[in-house]
N, C-alpha and C positions, 0 to 999 in steps of 0.2 A: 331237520336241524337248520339248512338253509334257512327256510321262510322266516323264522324266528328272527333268526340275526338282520334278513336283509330287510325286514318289518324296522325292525330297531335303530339300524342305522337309517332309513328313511325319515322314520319319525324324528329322529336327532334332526336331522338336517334345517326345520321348522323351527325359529327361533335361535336358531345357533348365531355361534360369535369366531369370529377369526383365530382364539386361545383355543375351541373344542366346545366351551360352556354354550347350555340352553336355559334360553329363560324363557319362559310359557307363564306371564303372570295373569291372572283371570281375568277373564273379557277384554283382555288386548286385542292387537291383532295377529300378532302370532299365537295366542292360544285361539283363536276362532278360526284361522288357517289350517292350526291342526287336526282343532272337531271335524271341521269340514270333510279334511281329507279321508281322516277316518272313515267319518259315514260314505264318501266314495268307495273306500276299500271295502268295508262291508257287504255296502252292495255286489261289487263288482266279486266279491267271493260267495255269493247266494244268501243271505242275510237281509233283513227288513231293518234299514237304520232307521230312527227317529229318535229325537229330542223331546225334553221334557223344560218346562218352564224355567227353568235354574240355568237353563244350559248343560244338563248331562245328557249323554249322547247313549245309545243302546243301538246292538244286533240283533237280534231274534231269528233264530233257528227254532220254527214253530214245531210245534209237538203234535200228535195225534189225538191225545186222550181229550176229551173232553171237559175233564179237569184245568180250571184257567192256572191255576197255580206255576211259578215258573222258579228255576236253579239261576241264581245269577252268580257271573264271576266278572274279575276284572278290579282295575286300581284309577289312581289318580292321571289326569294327562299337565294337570298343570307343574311347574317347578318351584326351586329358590331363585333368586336372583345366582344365575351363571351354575344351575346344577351340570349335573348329568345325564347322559342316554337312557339312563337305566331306571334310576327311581319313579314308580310308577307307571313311567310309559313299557314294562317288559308284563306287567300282569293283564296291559291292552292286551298286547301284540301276542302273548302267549295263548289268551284269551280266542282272539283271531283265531289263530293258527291250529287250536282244539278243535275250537267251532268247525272251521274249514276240512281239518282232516275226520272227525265225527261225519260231517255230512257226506262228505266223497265215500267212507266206508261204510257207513251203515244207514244212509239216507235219514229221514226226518226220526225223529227221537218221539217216544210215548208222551214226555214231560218236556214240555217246552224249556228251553236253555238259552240265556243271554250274556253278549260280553256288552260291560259299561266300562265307557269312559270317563268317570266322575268329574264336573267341571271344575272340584277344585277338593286341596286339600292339606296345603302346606302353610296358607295364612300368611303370605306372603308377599303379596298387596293389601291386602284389608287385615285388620286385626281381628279378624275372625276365622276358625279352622273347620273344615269337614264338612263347608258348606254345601259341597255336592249330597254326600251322603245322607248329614240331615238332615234336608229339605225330603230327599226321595223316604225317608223313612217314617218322616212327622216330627222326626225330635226337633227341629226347629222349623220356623216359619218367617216371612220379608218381616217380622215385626223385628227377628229378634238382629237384623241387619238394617234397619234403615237408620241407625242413628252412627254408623262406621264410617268413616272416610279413608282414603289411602293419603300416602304422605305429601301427595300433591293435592290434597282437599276436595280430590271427588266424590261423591256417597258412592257405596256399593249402588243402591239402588238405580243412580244414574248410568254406572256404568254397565250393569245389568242392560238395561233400556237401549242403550247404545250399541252397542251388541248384541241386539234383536229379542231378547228374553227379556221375561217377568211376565207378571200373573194376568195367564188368560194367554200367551202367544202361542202358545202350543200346544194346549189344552191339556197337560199333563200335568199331576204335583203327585201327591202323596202317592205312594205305590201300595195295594196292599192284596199284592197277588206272587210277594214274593218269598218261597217256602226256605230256601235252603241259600246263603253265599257262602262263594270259596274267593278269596285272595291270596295271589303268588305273587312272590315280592323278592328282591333281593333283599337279603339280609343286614346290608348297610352297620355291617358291621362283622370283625375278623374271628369269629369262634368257628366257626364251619371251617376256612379255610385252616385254621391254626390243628383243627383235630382231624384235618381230610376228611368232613363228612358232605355227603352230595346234597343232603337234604336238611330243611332243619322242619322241624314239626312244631307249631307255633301251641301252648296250650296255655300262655296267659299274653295277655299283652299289659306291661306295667302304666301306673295312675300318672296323670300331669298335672301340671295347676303351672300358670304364666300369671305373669304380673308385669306392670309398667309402674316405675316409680321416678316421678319426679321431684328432683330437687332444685328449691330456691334459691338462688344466691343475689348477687348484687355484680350488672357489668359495670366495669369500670376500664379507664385507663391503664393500657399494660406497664406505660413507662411513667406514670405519676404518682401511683397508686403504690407507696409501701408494701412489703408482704404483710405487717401485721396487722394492718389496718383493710385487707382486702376480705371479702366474703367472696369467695371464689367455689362455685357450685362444682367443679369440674375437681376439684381436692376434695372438697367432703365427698362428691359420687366415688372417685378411686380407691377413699378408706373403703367403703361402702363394699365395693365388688371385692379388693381384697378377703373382709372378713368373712363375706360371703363364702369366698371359696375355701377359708380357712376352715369355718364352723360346718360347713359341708363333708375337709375329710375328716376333721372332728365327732361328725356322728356316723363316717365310715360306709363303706358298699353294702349292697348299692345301690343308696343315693347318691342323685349328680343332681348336679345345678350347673346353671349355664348362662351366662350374661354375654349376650350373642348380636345384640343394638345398640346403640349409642347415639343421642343426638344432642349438641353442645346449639346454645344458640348466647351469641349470636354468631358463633362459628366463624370467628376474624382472628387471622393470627394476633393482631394487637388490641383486642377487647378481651379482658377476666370473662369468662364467661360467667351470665348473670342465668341460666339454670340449664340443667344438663336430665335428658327423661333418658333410661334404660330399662332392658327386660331382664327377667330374672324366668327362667324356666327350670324347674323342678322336677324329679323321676323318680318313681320309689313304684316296688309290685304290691305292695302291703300298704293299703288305702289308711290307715292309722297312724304308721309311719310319718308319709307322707303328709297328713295333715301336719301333724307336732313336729317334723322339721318344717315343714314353709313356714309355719310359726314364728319358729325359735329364728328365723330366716328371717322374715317382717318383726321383730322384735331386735333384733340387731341392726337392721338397719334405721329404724326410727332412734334407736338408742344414739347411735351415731349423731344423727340432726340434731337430738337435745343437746348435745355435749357439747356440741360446734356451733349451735344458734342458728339451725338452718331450718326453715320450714320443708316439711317434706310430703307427697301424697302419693298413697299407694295404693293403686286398682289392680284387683284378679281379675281376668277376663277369661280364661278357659281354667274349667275345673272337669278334669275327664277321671272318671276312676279306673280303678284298673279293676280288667273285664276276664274271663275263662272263655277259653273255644269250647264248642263241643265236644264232649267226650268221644260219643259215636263215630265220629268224623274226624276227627285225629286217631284213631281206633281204625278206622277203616283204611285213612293214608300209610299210615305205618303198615296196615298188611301190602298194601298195594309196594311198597317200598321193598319189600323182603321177598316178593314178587317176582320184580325187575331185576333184583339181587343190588338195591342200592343203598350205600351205607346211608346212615340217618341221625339223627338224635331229635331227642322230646328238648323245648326251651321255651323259654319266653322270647318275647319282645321289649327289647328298649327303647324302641321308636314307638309311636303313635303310628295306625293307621283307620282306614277305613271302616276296617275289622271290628273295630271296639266299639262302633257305632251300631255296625249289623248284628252283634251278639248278644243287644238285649231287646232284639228285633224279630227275629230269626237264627233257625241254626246257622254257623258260622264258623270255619276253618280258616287257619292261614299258613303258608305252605313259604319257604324262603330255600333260598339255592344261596350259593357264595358269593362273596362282593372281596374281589382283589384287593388284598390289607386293608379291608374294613373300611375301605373310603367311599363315601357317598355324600352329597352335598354338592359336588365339586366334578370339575371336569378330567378327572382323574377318576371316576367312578368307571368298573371294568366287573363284568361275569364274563369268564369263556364261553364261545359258544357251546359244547358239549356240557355244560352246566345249566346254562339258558335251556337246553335240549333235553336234561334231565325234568326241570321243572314240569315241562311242558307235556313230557310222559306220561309223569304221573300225577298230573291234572287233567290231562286226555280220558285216562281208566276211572278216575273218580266222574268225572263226569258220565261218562258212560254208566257205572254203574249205580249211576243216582237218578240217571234219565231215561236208559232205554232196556 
């Protein structure tokens, strides 16, 4: 139980801010402080680190069998702006701490076993998500990122580059040697805690669609300029989120929407603003759904601009659908859970992870412990350690009995 927790708070420490918050945003320098350290730790607990061209980071705890095929686990290391300890960085360090105790007990494994540090997966420098994941799987490739910039106008690709990665540094991309992933995750969210259950057993993870829409208006003078005579892009944006959130509990749980960005320009207390861009992210488990709301969702907001004279444009940029874990392997967690004698429940996922990338890859689990009143995002995000300690259990014996 120790190692878990005292992993977690180290890694906190990288990136952290005077409030608690960490921020790890991709190819900074605090997230390349962190890779780094990682791969120090790795090492230093018997483990082969190495990098892959993207910047994702691996252990290897090499296997006997002749068989090249390998079990990979582990989560994100990068954050949100001012996340938490916990999101991501505990399916590393759990990851670790498996590996570690596997190896001290039962030496080198049949099936070789990996923890990854994905270099990214929250999309919160670049408008791109799960870039770690789908490079190493093939679903995406530098094409489908070189036209992104972050909001200070760097390309990914530059800061790729800058950060000692892209194609050819490390001689690694596609992976296609990996049979089986498992990710443990806090649950970022209070249904575990609220029903006292230790575990939660992941067996869909729900669909997403993001969009960025901007609206046109006209800056003008704050104190010249009439109300009725102003096109003011920051009024017509506010109807906009409003209804959004209206027509949202309108069609009822659970779909959610989320208008989570905002950027006014020219962002002066005494200029109207002359146009304002926002995100709109959307959740539904039922990919039908989910289409015919984000719809009716881009349908009321353009409804809006005609009525007001505002020109408006609206780009989707992630369209992820929603994914099943393996049966077998949620079949096998849950025995492993009745095992240990630890309470559990079958659920989905209302977050996005890693997971739903490796699931029409490979088989693919995902395993969640409790997140203190559901808070995650934020430096208020808390799992006990005897909870972090549960995870790590019975991702210890799934490993074991998938590898050796």
């Amino acid at each position: 139980m120790q190692m878990t927790e005292e992993l977690i708070q180290w890694l906190g420490t990288i990136g952290s801010d005077s409030d608690g918050g960490v921020t790890r945003l991709l190819y900074t320098p605090s997230w390349k402080e962190a890779q780094e350290a990682l791969a120090a730790k790795m090492e230093s607990l018997g483990l082969q680190a190495y990098f892959d061209d993207a910047g994702n980071l691996c252990g290897r705890l090499q296997g006997t069998d002749a068989d090249c095929s390998c079990i990979l686990t582990g989560s994100h290391v990068d954050t949100v702006q001012r996340g938490g300890k916990y999101d991501g960085a505990y399916g590393i360090v759990a990851g670790i701490t498996a590996l570690s105790r596997l190896r001290e007990r039962y030496g080198a494994p049949k099936k070789s076993i990996e923890v990854v540090a994905f270099c990214e997966e929250e999309g919160s420098r670049f408008p791109y998500n799960y870039w770690g994941s789908t490079f190493m799987t093939g679903a995406a490739t530098y094409q489908d990122i070189e036209q992104a910039r972050d909001q200070k106008g760097i390309p990914f690709m530059t800061a790729m580059e800058e950060a000692g990665f892209g194609p050819g540094t490390h001689g690694r991309g596609l992976r296609e040697d990996i049979e089986t992933f498992i990710e443990l995750h806090v649950e970022q969210g209070a249904i575990l805690e609220q029903e006292q259950q230790s575990i939660g057993i992941v067996e869909q993870i729900v669909g997403l669609q993001r969009y960025t829409v901007r609206v046109q208006g006209e800056a003008n003078h704050a104190g010249t300029t009439p109300m009725v005579y102003r096109k003011d892009a920051i009024r017509t944006a506010s109807e906009m989120v409003i209804a959004i959130m209206n027509k949202t509990e309108e069609m009822g749980a659970p779909l959610v929407a989320t208008v989570g960005q905002m950027e006014l320009i020219p962002n002066t207390p005494n200029v109207i603003p002359g146009q304002v861009n926002f995100t709109i992210d959307v959740r539904h488990p039922d990919g039908s759904v989910l289409d015919g709301a984000c719809q009716q969702l881009v349908d009321t907001v353009r409804s809006i601009a005609t009525q007001q004279g505002r020109e408006v444009g609206i780009e989707r940029w992630m369209n992820v659908a929603p994914i099943a874990m393996d049966s077998a392997l949620t079949d096998a967690i849950e025995d492993i859970c009745q095992q240990q004698e630890l309470s559990y429940r079958r659920m989905p996922s209302g977050a996005g992870h890693d997971a739903q990338i490796f699931a029409s890859y490979c088989r693919t689990a995902m395993v969640f412990v409790p997140s203190r009143g559901g808070i995650s995002h934020s430096p208020l995000e808390y799992t006990e350690p005897q909870q972090l300690e549960d995870g790590v259990r019975v991702l210890t014996d799934l490993l074991y009995k998938l590898a050796y």
